[in-house]
N, C-alpha and C positions, 0 to 999 in steps of 0.2 A: 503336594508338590510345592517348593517353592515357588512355583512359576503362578499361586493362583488357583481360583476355579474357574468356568467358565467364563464368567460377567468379564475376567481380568483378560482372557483371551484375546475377547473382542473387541476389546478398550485399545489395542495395541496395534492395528492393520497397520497404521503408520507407520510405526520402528519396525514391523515387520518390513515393509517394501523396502524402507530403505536400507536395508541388509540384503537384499537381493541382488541377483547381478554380480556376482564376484569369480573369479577365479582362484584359484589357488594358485597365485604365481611369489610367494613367497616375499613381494617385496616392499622395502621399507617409507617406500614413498620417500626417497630421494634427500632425505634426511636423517643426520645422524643423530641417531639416540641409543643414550648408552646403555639403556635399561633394558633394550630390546636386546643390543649387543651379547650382556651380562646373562641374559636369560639365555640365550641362546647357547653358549658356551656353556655354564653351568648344565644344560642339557644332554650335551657332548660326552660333557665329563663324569653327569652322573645322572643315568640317564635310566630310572627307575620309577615305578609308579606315583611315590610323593612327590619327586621333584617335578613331572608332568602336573602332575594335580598340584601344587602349588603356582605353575607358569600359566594353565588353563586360567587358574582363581586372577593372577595377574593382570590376563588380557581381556576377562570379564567386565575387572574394577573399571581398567580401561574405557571401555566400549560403555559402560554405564552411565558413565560420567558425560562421554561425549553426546549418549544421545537424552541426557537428563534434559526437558521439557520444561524443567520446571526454574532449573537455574543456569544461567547465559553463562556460557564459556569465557573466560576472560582471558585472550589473546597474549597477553604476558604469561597468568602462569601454565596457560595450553601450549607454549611456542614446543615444547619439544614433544607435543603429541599431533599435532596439528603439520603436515608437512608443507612444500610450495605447492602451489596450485590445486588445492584442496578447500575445503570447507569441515566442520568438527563432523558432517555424515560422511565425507569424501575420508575423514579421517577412521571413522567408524567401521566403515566399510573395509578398510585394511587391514585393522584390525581384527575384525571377523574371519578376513584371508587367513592370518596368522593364525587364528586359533582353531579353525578348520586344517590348515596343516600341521600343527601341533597333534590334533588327536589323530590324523593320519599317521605320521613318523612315529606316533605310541603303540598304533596296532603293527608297521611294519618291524619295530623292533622289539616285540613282543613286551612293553612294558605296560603296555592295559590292565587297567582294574576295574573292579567294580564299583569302588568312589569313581573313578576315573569319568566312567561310562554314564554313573548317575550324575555326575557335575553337567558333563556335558547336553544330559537329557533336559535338566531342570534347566539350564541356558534359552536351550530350542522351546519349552515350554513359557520360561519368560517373555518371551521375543514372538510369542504367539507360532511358531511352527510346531505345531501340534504333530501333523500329518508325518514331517523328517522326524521329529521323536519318534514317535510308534516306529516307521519303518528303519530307523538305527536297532534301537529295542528286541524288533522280530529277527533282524537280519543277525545279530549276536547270537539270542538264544534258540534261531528256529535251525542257526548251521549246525555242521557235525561236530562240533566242540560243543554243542551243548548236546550230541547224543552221548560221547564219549563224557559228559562231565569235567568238572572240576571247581576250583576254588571260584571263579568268576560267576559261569550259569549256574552255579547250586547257590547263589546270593539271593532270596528270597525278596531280598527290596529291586532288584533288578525284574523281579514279574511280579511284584507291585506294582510297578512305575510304568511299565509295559499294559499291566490290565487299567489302570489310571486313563493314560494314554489313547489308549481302545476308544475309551469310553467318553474321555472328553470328543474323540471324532466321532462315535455315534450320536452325539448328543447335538456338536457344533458342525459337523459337515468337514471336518479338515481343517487346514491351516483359514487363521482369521480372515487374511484379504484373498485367497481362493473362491473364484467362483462357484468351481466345481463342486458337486458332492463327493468326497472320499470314501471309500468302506475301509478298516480298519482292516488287518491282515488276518484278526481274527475276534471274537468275541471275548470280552473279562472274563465272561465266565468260564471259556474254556479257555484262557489264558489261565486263569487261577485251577481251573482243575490240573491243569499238566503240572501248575508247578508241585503242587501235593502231591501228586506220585511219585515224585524225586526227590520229597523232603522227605527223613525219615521222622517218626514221631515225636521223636525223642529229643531232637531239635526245638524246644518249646518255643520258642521265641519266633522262629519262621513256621511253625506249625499254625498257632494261633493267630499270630499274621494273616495269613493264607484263610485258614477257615474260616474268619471273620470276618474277612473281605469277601470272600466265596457267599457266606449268607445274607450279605450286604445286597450284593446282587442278585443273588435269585428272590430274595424277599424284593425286592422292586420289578424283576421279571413277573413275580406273580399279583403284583396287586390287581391287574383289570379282571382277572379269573384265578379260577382256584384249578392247579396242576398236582394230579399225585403223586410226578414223579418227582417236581421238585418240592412237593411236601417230606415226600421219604428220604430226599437226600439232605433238609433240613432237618429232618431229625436227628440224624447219622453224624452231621457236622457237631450239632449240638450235643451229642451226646461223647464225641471226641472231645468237644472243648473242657466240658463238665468233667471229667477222667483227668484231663491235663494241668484242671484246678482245683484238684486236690490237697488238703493240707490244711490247716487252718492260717497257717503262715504264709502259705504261698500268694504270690504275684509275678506276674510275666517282667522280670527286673529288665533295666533300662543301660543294658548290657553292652561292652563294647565286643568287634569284633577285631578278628584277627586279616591285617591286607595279607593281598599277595605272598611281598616280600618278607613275609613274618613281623612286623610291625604293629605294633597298635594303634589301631583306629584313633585318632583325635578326636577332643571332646566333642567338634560339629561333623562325625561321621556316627555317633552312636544311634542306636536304633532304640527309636520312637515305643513310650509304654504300649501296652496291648490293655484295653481297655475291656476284660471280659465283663464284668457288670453291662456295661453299656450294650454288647452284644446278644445278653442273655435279656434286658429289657428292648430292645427291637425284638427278638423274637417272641417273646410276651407278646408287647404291641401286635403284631401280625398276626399272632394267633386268637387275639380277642378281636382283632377289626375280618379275621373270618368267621368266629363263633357269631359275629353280630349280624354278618349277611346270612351262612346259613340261617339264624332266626330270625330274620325278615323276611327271608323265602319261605319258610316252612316253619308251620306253627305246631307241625302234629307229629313230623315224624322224627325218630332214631335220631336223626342227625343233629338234632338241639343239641340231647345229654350228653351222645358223641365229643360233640364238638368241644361243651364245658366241661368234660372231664378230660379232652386233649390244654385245656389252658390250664387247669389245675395240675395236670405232668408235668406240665413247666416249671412252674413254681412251687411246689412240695418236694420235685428233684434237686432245686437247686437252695431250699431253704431248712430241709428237714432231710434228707440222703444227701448231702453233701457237705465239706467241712468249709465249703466258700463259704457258704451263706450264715453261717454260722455265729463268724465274726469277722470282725472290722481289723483287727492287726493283720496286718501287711501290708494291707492296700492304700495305694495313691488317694488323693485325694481327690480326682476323678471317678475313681471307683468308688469312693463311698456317696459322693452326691448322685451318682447313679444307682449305687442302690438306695438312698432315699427315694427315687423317683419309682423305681419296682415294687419295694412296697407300699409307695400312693399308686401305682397301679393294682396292684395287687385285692387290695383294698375295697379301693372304687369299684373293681369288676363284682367281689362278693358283694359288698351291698345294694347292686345294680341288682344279683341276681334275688337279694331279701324281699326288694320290691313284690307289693301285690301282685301287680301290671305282670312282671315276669313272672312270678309264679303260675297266674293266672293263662300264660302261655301252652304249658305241661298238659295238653288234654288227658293223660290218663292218668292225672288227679281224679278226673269226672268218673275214671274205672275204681279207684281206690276211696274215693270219697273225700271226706272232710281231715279223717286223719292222717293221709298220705300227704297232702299240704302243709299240715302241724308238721311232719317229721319231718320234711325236706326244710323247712325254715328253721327249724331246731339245726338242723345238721349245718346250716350255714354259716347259723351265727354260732355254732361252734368254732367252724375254722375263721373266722372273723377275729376271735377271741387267739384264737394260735397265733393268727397272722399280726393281731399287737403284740403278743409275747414275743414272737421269732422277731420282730422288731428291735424291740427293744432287748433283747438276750444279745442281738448284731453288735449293737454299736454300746451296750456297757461290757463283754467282752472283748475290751480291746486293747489290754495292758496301757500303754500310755496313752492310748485313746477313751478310757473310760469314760468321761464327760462328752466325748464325741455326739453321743446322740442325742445330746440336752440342746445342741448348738444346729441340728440341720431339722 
């Protein structure tokens, strides 16, 4: 979110309070300004999702400036935002009125959008009201316009910004200067499962969105224990995403979308790359920081080989059955220094497992003897030996990237 992560939240209790207290009484603070006028009238006249989103972006600039901390308002050139009997928060504050009724008059005349919606969430999250985000958020997509569907709640960045939201209040308790503790109206993770039953697959862009947020979360729901249901549904995820990255070409592009009023999205409404490398290397991670408790719990049993040959599905799926991993053309530049770091994962785990010490783990070496040891190390530093080749096969397959992998 633009508003920040957490640390930024709590940094802001200040400008939060003093945005409090307001009504929506529409008025101008007794002063004429003609910017407010012009806005307002061009409203009237044309009174559609951009024009709203560009009048919200307006009285943002506004309110930012006023309550900027860091640079003193200069009374000449603030005279026509600053009104009588006010101060630049006095002034702040009315402004805030104004744009609290702005996005009112947008939903009563049905010109709401889903930039619209997300302008104003990312505002509430700037200004540290966490808690009024989330419940704008819920209150949009948990009404009956979001069971009937349509262009606005099938916006996949709108239950983003909602599982986001969630999360920042499980994590911070609610809005920064609230004492209280909040509960969230609902959990990411089932914020994020609902919205995947209403994206169709086919959608790639909100699909992989969604499910890599979704494994985000349950991979951090699971670290203090090991859960099988949210192992099996991190399979399931991952084995959607791996389908959907098909191609040796393919990447989730950096696509614009289509508003409301049939318009194109401007270039600060496009939707953010999907970064599957990075997702398929979290789930790595996870799966080897569990392969390593079960083999600190247990020296003898199943569950060692088990478990090393669930981190090995990982990565021989996604480097040997798949055309992702294959090669480097198409992908961002995000993508490929994440997959540099999979295959230094990758890597590190095989010659952790060459190790004497790990070998020496395998009790039923002791049943097979001396030469069941030889063949298990032979077999490793085989795939050791693939795992440089799939390396470097990655990134000198990469039409204009060919020297790519001389450079990471």
């Amino acid at each position: 979110a633009r508003g920040g992560g957490e640390g930024d939240i709590e940094e802001r209790p200040a400008k939060k309070a003093r945005l409090e207290g307001s009504k929506l009484e529409g008025t101008t603070g007794g002063i004429d300004d003609p910017a407010l006028r012009l806005l307002q009238e061009a409203l009237e006249s044309v009174p559609t999702p951009k024009m709203y989103l560009e009048g919200s972006r307006f009285l943002q600039m506004r309110i930012r400036r006023l309550l900027d901390e860091d640079t003193e308002v200069d009374e000449d050139d603030a005279s026509h935002l600053i009104g009588e009997d006010e101060d630049a928060e006095g002034a702040a504050k009315r402004h805030v009125r104004l744009l609290e009724e702005l996005h009112q008059n947008a939903d009563e005349k049905g010109a709401s959008s889903a930039a619209l919606i997300l302008d104003h969430v990312d505002f509430l999250l700037d200004t540290g009201r966490v808690e009024k985000a989330e419940g704008l958020l819920s209150g949009v997509l948990s009404s009956d316009a979001a069971k009937k569907g349509g262009a606005v709640v099938d916006d996949a960045r709108l239950w983003l910004k909602w599982a986001d939201a969630s999360e920042r209040m499980t994590t911070s308790g609610g809005d920064a200067s609230s004492d209280a503790t909040a509960a969230p109206s609902a959990s990411p993770a089932r914020i994020l499962r609902r919205a995947l039953r209403r994206t169709p697959i086919h959608d790639r862009w909100a699909y992989t969105s969604l499910s890599t947020e979704l494994m985000r979360c349950l991979m951090t729901t699971a670290q203090s224990r090991r859960w099988s249901k949210i192992d099996e549904e991190l399979k399931s995820l991952f084995q959607k995403l791996l389908l959907l990255s098909q191609g040796s070409t393919y990447y989730v592009p950096n696509a614009k979308k289509m508003t409301v009023d049939g318009s194109e999205a401007g270039e600060d409404e496009e939707e953010e790359e999907v970064n599957l490398a990075s997702a398929f290397l979290a789930y790595l991670e996870y799966a080897i920081r569990d392969n390593n408790r079960v083999s600190n719990n247990n020296n003898a049993g199943e569950d060692v080989a088990e478990n090393e040959n669930a981190v090995r599905s990982i990565y021989t799926s996604i480097l040997y059955h798949s055309n992702y991993g294959k090669s480097c053309a198409g992908k961002t530049n995000k993508e490929l220094l994440a997959m540099k770091s999979f295959f230094e994962v990758c890597i590190r785990f095989e010659k952790e497992m060459t190790d004497e010490k790990s070998l020496g783990k395998d009790r039923n070496n002791k049943k097979r003897g001396g030469n069941g040891t030889i063949k298990k190390k032979a077999g490793r530093k085989m795939r050791l030996r693939k795992l440089y080749d799939a390396a470097i096969g990655f990134y000198e397959n990469g039409n204009n990237n060919v020297s790519a992998w001389r450079k990471v």
